[in-house]
C-alpha positions as CSV (number, residue, x, y, z in Angstrom):
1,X,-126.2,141.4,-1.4
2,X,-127.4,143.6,-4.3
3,X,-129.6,141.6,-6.7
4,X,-127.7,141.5,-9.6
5,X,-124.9,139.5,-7.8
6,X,-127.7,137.4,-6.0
7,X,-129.1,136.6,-9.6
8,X,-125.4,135.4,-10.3
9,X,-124.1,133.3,-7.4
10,X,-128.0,131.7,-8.9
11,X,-126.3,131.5,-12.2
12,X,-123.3,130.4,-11.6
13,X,-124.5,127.5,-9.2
14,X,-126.9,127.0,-12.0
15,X,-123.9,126.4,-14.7
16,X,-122.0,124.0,-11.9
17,X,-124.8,122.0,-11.3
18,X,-125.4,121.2,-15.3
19,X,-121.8,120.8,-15.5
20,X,-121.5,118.3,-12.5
21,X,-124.6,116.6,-14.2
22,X,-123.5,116.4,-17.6
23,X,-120.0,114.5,-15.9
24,X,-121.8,112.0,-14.4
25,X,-123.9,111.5,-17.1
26,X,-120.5,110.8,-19.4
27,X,-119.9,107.9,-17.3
28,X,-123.8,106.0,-17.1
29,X,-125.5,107.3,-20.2
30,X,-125.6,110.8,-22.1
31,X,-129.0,110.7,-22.6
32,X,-129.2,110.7,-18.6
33,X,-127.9,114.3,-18.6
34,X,-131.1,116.7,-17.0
35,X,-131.1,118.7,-19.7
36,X,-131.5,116.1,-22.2
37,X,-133.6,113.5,-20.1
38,X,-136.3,116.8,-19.7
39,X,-135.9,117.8,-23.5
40,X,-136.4,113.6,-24.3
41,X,-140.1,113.9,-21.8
42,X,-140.9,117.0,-23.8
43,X,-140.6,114.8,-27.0
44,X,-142.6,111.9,-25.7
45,X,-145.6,114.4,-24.1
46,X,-145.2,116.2,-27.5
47,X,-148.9,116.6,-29.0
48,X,-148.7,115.8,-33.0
49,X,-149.8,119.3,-34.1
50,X,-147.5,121.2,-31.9
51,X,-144.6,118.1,-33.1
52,X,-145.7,119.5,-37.3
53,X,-145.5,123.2,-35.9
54,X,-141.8,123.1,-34.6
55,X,-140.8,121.1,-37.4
56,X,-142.5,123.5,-40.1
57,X,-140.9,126.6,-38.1
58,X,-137.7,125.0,-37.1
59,X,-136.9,122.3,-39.5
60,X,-133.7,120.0,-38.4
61,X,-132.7,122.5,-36.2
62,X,-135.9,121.8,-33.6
63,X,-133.9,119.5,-31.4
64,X,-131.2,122.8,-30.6
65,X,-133.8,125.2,-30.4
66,X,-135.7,123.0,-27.8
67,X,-132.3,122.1,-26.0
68,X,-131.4,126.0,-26.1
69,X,-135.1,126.6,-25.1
70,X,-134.7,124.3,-22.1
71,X,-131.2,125.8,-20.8
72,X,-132.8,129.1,-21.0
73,X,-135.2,128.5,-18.6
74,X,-132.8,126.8,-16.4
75,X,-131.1,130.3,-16.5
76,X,-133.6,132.1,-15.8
77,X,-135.1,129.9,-12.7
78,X,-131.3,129.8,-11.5
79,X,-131.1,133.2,-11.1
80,X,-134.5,133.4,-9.3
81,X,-133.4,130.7,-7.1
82,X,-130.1,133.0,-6.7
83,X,-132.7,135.8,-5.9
84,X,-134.5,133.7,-3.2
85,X,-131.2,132.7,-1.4
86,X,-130.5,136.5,-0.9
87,X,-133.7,136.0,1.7
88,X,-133.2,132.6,2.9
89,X,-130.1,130.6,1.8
90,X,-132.5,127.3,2.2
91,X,-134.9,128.6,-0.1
92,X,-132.4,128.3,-3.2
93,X,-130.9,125.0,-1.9
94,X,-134.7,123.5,-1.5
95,X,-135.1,124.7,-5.7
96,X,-131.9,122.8,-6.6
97,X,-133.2,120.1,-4.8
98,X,-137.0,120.3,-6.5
99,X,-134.9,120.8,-9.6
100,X,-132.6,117.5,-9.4
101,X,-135.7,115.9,-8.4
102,X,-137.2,116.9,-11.8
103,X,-134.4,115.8,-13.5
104,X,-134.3,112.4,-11.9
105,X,-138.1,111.8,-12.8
106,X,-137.3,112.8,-16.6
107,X,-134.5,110.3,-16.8
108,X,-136.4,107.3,-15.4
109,X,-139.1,108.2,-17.7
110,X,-137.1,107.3,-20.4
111,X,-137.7,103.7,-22.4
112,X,-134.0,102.7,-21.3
113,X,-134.0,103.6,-17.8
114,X,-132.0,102.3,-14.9
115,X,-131.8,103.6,-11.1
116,X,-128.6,104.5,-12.1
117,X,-130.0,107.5,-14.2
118,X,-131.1,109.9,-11.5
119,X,-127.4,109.9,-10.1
120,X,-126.6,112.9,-12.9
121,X,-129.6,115.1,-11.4
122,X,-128.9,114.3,-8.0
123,X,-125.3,115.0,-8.1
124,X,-126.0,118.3,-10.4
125,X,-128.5,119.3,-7.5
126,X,-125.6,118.7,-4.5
127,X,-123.1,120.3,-6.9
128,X,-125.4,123.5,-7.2
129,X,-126.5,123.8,-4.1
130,X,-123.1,123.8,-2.5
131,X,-121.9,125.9,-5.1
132,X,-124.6,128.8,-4.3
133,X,-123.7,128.4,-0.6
134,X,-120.3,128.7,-1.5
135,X,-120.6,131.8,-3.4
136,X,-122.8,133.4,-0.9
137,X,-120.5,133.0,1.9
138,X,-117.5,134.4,-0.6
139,X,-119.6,137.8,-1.2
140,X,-121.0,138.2,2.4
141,X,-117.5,137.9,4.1
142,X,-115.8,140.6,4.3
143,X,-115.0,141.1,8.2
144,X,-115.2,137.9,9.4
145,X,-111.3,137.7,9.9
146,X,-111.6,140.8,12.8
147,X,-114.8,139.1,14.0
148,X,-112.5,135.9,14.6
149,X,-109.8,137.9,16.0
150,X,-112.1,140.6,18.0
151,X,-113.8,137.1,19.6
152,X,-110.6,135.4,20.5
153,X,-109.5,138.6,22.0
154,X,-112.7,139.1,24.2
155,X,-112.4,134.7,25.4
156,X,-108.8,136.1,26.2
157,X,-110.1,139.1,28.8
158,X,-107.7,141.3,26.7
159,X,-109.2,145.0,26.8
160,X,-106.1,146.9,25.4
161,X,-106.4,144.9,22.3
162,X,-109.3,147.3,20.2
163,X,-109.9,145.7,16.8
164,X,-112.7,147.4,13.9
165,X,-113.0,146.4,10.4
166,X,-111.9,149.1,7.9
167,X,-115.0,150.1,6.0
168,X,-115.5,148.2,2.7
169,X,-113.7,148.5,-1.0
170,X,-115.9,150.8,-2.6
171,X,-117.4,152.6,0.0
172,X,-118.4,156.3,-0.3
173,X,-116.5,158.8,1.8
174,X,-119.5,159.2,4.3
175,X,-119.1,155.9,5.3
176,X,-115.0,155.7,5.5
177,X,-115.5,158.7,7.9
178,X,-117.9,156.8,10.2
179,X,-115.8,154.0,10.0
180,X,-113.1,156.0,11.3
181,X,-115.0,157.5,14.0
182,X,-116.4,154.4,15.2
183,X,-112.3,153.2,15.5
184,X,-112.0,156.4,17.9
185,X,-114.8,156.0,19.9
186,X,-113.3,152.4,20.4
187,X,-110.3,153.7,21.9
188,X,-111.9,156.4,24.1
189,X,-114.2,153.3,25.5
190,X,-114.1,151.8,28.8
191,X,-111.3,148.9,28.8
192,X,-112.9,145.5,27.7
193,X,-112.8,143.6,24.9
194,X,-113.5,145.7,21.6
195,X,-115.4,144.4,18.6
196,X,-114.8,145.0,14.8
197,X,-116.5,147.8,13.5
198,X,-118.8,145.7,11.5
199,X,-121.0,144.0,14.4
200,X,-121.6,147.3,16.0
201,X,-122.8,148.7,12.8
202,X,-125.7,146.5,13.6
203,X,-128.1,145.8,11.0
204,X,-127.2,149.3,9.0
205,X,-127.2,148.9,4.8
206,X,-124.2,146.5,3.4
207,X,-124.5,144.4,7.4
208,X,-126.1,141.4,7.7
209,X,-126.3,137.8,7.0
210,X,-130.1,137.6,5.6
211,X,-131.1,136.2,8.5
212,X,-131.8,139.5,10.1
213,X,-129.5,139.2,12.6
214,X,-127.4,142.6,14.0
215,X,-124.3,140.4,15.4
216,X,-123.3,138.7,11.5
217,X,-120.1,140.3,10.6
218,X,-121.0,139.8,7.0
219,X,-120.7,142.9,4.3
220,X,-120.5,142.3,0.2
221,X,-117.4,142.3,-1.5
222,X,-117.8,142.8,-5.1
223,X,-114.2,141.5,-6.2
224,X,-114.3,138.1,-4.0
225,X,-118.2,137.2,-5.6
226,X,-116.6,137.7,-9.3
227,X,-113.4,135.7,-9.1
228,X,-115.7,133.5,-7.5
229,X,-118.2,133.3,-10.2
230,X,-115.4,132.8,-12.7
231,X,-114.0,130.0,-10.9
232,X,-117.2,128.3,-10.9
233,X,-117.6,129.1,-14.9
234,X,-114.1,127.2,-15.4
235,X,-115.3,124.6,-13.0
236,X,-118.8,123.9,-14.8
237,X,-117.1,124.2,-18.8
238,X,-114.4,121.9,-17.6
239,X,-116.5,119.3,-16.1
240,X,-119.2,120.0,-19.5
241,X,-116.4,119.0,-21.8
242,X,-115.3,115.9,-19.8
243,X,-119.0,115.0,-19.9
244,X,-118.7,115.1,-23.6
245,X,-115.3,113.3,-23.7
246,X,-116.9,110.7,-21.9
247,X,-119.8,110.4,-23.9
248,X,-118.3,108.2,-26.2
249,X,-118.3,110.7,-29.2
250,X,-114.8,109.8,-30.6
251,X,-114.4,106.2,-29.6
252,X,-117.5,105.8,-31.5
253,X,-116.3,107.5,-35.0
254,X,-112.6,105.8,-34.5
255,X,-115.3,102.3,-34.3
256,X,-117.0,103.5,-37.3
257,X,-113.1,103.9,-39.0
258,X,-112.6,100.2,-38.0
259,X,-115.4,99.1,-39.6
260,X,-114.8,100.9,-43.0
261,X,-111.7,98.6,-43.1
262,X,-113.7,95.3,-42.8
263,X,-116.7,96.4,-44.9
264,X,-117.8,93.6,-47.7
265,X,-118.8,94.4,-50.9
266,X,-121.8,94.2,-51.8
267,X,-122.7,90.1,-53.0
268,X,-125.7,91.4,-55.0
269,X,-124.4,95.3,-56.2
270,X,-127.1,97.7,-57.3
271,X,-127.5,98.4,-60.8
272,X,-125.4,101.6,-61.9
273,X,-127.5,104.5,-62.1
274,X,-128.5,105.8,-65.4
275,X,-126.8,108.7,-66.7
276,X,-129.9,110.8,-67.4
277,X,-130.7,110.3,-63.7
278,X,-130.1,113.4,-63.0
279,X,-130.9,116.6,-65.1
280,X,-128.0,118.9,-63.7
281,X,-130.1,121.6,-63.5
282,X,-128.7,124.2,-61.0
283,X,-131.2,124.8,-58.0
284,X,-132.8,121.3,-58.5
285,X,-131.9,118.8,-56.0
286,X,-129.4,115.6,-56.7
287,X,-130.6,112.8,-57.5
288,X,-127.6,110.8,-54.7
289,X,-128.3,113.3,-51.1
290,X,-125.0,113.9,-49.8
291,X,-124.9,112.2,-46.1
292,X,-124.1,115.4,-44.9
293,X,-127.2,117.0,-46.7
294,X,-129.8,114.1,-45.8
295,X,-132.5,114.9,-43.6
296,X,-132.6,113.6,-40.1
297,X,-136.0,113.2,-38.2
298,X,-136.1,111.6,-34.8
299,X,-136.5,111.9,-30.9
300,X,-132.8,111.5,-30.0
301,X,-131.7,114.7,-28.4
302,X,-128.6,113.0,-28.5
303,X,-127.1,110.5,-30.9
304,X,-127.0,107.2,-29.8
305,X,-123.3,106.0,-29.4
306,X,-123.0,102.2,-30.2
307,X,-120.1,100.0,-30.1
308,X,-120.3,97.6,-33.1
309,X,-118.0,95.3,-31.1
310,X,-121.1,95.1,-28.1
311,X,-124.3,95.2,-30.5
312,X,-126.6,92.6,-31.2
313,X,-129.8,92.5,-32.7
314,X,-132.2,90.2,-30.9
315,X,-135.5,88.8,-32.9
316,X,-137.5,87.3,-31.1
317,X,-141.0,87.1,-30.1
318,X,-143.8,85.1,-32.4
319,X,-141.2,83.2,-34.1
320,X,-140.0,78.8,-34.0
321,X,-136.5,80.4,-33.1
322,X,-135.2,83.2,-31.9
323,X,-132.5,84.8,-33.3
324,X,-129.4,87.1,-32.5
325,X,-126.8,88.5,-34.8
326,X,-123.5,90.1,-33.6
327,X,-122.0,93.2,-36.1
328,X,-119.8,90.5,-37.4
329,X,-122.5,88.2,-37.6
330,X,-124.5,90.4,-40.0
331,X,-121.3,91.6,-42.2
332,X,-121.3,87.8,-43.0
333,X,-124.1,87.7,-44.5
334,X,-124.6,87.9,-48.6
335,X,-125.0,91.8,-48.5
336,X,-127.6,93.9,-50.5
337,X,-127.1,97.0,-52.7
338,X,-130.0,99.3,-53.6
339,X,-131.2,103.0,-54.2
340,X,-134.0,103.9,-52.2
341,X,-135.4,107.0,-51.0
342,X,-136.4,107.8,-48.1
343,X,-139.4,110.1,-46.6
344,X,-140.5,111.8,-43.5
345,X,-144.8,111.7,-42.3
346,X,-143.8,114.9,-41.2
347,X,-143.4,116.4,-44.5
348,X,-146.4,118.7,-46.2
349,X,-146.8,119.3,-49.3
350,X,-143.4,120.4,-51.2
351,X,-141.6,120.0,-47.8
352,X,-137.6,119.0,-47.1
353,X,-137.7,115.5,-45.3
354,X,-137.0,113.5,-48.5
355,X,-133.8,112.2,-49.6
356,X,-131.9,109.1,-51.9
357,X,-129.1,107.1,-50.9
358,X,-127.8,103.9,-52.1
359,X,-128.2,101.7,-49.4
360,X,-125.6,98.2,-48.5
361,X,-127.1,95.7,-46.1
362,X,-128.6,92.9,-45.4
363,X,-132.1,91.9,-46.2
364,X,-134.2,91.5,-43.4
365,X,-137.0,89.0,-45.2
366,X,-134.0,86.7,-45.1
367,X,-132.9,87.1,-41.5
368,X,-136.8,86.7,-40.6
369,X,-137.2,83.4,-42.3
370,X,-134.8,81.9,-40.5
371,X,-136.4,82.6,-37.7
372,X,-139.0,81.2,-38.7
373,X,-142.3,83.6,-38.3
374,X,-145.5,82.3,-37.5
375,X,-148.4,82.6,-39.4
376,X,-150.3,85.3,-37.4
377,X,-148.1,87.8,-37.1
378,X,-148.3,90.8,-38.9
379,X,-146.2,93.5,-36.9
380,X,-142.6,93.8,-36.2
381,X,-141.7,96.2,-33.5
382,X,-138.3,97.1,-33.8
383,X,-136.4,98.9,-30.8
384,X,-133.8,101.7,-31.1
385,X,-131.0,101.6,-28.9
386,X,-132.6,104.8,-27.1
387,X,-135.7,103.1,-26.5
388,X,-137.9,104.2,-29.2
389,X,-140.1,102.0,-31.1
390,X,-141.6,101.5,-34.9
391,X,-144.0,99.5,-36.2
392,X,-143.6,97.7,-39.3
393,X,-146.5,95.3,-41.5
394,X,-144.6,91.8,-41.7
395,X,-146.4,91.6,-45.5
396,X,-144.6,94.6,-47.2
397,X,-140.9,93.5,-45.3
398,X,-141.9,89.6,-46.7
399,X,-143.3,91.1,-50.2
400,X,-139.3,90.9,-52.2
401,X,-138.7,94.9,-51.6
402,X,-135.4,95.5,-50.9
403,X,-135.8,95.8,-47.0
404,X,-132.4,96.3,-45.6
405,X,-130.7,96.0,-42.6
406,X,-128.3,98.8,-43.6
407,X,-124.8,99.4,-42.7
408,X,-123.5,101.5,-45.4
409,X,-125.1,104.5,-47.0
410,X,-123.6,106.2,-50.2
411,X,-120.8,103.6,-50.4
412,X,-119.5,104.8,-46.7
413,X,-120.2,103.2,-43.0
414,X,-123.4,104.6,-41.9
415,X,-122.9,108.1,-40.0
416,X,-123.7,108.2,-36.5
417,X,-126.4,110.5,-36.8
418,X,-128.3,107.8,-39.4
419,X,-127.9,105.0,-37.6
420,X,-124.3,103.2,-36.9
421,X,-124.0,100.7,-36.7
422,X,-127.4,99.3,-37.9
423,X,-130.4,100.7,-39.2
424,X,-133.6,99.6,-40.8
425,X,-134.2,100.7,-44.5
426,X,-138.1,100.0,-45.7
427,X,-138.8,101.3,-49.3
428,X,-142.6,102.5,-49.4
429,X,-143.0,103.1,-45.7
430,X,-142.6,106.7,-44.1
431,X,-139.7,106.6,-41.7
432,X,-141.7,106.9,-38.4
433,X,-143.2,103.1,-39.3
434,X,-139.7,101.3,-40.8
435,X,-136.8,103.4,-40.7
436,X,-135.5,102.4,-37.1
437,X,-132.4,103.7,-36.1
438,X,-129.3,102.5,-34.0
439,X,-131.8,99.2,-34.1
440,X,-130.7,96.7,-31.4
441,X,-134.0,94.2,-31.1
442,X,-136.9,93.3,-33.4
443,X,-140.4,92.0,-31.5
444,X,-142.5,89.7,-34.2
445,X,-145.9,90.9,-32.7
446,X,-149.1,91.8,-34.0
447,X,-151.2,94.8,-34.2
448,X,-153.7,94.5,-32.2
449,X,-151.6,93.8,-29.3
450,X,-148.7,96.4,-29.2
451,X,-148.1,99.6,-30.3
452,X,-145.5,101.5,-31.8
453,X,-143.9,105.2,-30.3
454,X,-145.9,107.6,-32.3
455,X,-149.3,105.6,-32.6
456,X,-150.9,106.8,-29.6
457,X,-149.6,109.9,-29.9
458,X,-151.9,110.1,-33.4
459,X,-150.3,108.6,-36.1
460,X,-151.5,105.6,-38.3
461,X,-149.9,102.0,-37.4
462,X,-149.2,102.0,-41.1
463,X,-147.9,104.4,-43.0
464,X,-147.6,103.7,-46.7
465,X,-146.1,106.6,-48.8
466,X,-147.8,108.5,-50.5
467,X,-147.3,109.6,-54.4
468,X,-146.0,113.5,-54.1
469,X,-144.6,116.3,-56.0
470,X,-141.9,119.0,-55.3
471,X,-141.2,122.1,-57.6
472,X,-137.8,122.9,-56.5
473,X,-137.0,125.8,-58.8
474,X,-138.3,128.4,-59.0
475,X,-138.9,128.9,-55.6
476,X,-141.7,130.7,-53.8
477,X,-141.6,134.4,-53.9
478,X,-138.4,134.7,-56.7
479,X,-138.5,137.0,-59.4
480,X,-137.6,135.5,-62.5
481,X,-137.0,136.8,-66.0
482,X,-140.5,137.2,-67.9
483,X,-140.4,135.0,-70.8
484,X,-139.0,130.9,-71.0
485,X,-138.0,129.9,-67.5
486,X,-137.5,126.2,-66.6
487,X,-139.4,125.0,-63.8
488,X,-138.5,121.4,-62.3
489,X,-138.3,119.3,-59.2
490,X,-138.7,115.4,-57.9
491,X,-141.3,113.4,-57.3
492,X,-142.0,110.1,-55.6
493,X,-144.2,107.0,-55.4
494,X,-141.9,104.2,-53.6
495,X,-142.1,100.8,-54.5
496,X,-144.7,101.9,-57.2
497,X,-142.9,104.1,-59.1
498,X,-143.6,107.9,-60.8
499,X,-145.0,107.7,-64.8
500,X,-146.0,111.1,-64.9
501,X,-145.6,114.6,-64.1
502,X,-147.4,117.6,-64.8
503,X,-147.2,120.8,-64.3
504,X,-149.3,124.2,-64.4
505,X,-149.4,127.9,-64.4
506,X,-152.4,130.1,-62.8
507,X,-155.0,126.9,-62.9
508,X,-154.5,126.6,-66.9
509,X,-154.3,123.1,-68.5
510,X,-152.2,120.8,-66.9
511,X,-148.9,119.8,-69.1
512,X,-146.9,116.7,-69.5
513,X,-143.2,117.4,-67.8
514,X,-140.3,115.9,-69.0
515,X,-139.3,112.8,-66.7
516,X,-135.1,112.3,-65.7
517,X,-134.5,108.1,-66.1
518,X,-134.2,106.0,-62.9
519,X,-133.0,102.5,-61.4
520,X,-136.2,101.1,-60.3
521,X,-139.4,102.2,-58.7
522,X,-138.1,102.6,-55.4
523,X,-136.6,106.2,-55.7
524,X,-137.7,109.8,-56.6
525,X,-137.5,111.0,-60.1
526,X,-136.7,114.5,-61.3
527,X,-138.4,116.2,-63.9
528,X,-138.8,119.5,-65.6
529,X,-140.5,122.0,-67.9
530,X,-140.2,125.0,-69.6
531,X,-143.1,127.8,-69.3
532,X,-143.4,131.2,-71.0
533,X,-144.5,133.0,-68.0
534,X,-145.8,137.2,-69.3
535,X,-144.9,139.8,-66.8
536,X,-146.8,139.5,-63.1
537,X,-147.2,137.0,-60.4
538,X,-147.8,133.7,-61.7
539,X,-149.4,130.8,-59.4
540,X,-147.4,127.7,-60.5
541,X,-148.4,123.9,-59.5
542,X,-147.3,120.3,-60.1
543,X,-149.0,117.1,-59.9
544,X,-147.8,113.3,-60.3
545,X,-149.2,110.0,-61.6
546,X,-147.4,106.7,-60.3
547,X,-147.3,103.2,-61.8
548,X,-150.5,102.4,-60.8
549,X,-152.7,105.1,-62.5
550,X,-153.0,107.2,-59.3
551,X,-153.0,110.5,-59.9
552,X,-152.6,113.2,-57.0
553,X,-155.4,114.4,-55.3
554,X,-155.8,118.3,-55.1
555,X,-157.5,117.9,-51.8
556,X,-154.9,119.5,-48.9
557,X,-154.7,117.5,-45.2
558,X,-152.2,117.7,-42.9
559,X,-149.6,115.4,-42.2
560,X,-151.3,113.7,-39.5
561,X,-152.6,111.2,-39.2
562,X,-151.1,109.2,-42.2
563,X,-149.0,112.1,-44.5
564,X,-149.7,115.0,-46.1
565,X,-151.9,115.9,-49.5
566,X,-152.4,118.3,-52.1
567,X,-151.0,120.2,-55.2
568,X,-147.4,121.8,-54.4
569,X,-147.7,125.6,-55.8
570,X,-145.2,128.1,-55.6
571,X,-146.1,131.8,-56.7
572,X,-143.7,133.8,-58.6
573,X,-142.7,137.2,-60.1
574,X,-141.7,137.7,-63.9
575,X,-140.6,140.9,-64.6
């Protein structure tokens, strides 16, 4: 077999086993798919540098570049394995099998594991492996027909009976005239049982079974490999999309429908926003984010799907009485309105993972008194429903912040991708220590006893925001018109709120910008300034000064271990 159709039958098996896979997966779990289980261990063994790098080079779209990263390698070690079985056909069956096995290990690995997750790998890995076999034995055989027929003539002791294989499509004209001759010199033979043309070519070019063998009637046949290979493209899509039908995708948003229908208002509505909230200045981000425009940081290569009718939320742990609220249970509930904004460790200076959304839910101080917490407790590790965990202080959730357990975001049912049906809404906190999530269970714990997804992977237990400034516009590297041009952006101190903003060109004196109103301390503000900037490049930075007198620090760290600091500063152009 030539290599390149070796390197398909490889492919093709390849495509049929993820296909198979992702089917099976449909009916246990989605996240139990191979490809998804490996990209999920990839996450967790994640160091927290390389974690900042893909995020700072890939931003929100890290998650498909990984998932695209992973397939490509599966394509590429499919085809090798399609290679291999060209020279042994257990040699590409044994890599499907190492390859399931893989698989498998990566989907126990995960927090939410049951036996039942390897079945996806191991039926991807029979699926493959009997698809390469398959698609071997299509290509290699051409002649097997008169083999049958030449061997049933020879059990018969027939000898006038002389049968050869014509020589294959495609041949040159050199070997259609040995093919030819090799018919007459069957008829001039001695009477006996003839054999096909094929096994007395022995083990000449186009002959053999890769086994080395000089009786295999086997020759390649271009035409039966591809509609082969196509059928086992249609076979692997087909059973891809019924994996995704399965999956729960649209039974999920038609839930998320039904719950719009029955969603309260709000028994203690947020204040409306002031009108000079936002200084509708084009280029400078909204005050509201769009849910379709709000950033999304997490490990789930793929969204949780959660039936509001089936979740619970458990509390339990150091508390005089456990607790555990249905969907309906918590809709109930005297529901909370409030506009906070939410931020990413991840960020550095200036970065995107910042956005404000009014929030509806209900607060989770209340929810915790009643079941009752005890006094040394000062953790609460909350569980998503994939299995990741967060750590939270007890003292800021208990302090009279607006800590939510949401179920609305920008007056509509949380979208799947931020959490439905339930999340956890912190103000003050980076996300990675109280923005949980698809949140099914809350652990009152302590400290020094447990720990929290990304702590031992070098993050602080507690991650307090800290105050930060954006410059939005211009951005870095424009060209702007020499003379006035506005500069502005957002800044943030949650829960402590932004006084002041300054702003600076080419490490002049610093000067006060002018501040957009807000609704409370527990959002960003926008501000803005207008600079005379003289033709050249121009170094501009910005500074803030929350309600407690803290002023930025010029001092630049990287995001780990507890968030990022220093002045934001874009350079520009005026011409």
């Amino acid at each position: 077999m030539p290599a390149w159709a070796a390197a398909l039958t490889g492919l093709v098996a390849g495509a049929v086993a993820l296909g198979a896979a992702q089917i099976v997966a449909g009916l246990i779990d989605p996240g139990a798919a191979p490809v998804v289980a490996v990209g999920g261990a990839m996450v967790d063994a994640t160091p927290a540098g390389l974690k900042e790098w893909a995020i700072r080079t890939f931003g929100a779209n890290d998650k498909p570049v990984l998932l695209g990263g992973i397939v490509v390698v599966l394509a590429l070690v499919a085809a090798g394995l399609g290679l291999l079985a060209r020279r042994r056909a257990a040699y590409g069956t044994l890599g499907l099998a190492l390859f399931g096995l893989v698989g498998a290990a990566a989907a126990l690995s995960r927090p939410d594991a049951g036996v039942a997750h390897v079945l996806p790998s191991i039926a991807g890995a029979a699926a493959g492996a009997w698809t390469l076999s398959r698609l071997t034995r299509r290509a290699m055989d051409s002649g097997e027909e008169e083999y049958v027929a030449a061997s049933r003539a020879a059990d018969q002791g027939t000898g006038d009976t002389v049968l050869t294989a014509p020589a294959p499509a495609g041949s040159s004209s050199a070997e259609r005239t040995r093919a030819a001759s090799l018919r007459e010199d069957s008829r001039a033979a001695e009477p006996g049982p003839a054999l096909p043309a094929v096994m007395r070519a022995g083990t000449g070019p186009g002959v053999g079974s890769g086994a080395g063998s000089d009786s295999a009637p086997y020759a390649f046949d271009r035409r039966r490999l591809l509609t082969g290979a196509a059928a086992g493209v249609a076979v692997a899509g087909a059973a891809g999309l019924g994996g995704w039908l399965l999956s729960g995708t649209k039974d999920a948003e038609l839930a998320r429908r039904g719950v719009a229908r029955l969603l309260p208002r709000a028994a203690r509505p947020a204040a409306p926003i002031p009108a000079g909230a936002d200084l509708r200045i084009p280029g400078l981000t909204p005050f509201v984010t769009p849910n379709a425009e709000f950033y999304r940081v997490d490990t789930a290569l793929v969204v949780p799907s959660v039936d509001p009718a089936r979740w619970t939320l458990k509390i339990h742990g150091l508390v005089d009485r456990p607790v555990e609220l249905t969907f309906a249970d918590l809709l109930k509930r005297p529901l909370t309105e409030a506009d906070v904004t939410l931020t990413c460790v991840s960020n550095d200076v200036g970065g995107p993972y910042a956005g404000n959304a009014r929030w509806l839910g209900a607060r989770l101080a209340d929810v915790l008194r009643e079941a009752g917490i005890r006094r040394e407790a000062d953790m609460l590790l909350s569980v998503s429903e994939d299995g990741w965990t967060c750590g939270t202080p007890v003292d800021v959730v208990m302090d009279g912040r607006d800590a939510l357990l949401a179920v609305a975001m920008n007056g509509e049912v949380l979208p799947e991708a931020h959490g439905f049906p339930v999340r956890q809404v912190v103000p003050g906190l980076y996300g990675y220590v109280s923005a949980t999530k698809w949140v099914t269970e809350i652990r009152v714990t302590r400290f020094d006893r447990e720990e929290a997804y990304w702590t031992p992977r070098g993050w602080a237990p507690r991650g307090p925001i800290k105050t930060q400034s954006r410059i939005d516009l211009p951005r870095d590297g424009d060209e702007v018109t020499a003379g006035r041009t506005t500069v502005a952006g957002v800044a943030w101190a949650q829960h402590r709120g932004v006084d002041a903003v300054e702003v600076r060109a080419d490490g002049g004196a610093w000067r006060q910008a002018r501040l957009a109103d807000v609704p409370g301390p527990d959002t960003w503000r926008q501000w803005s300034l207008d600079l005379d900037l003289t033709p050249g490049r121009h170094a501009i930075s910005v500074r803030a000064t929350d309600a407690t007198g803290y002023t930025q620090t010029a001092d630049e760290v990287p995001p780990a271990p507890d968030g990022a600091t220093g002045h934001h500063t874009v350079t520009v152009t005026a011409r």
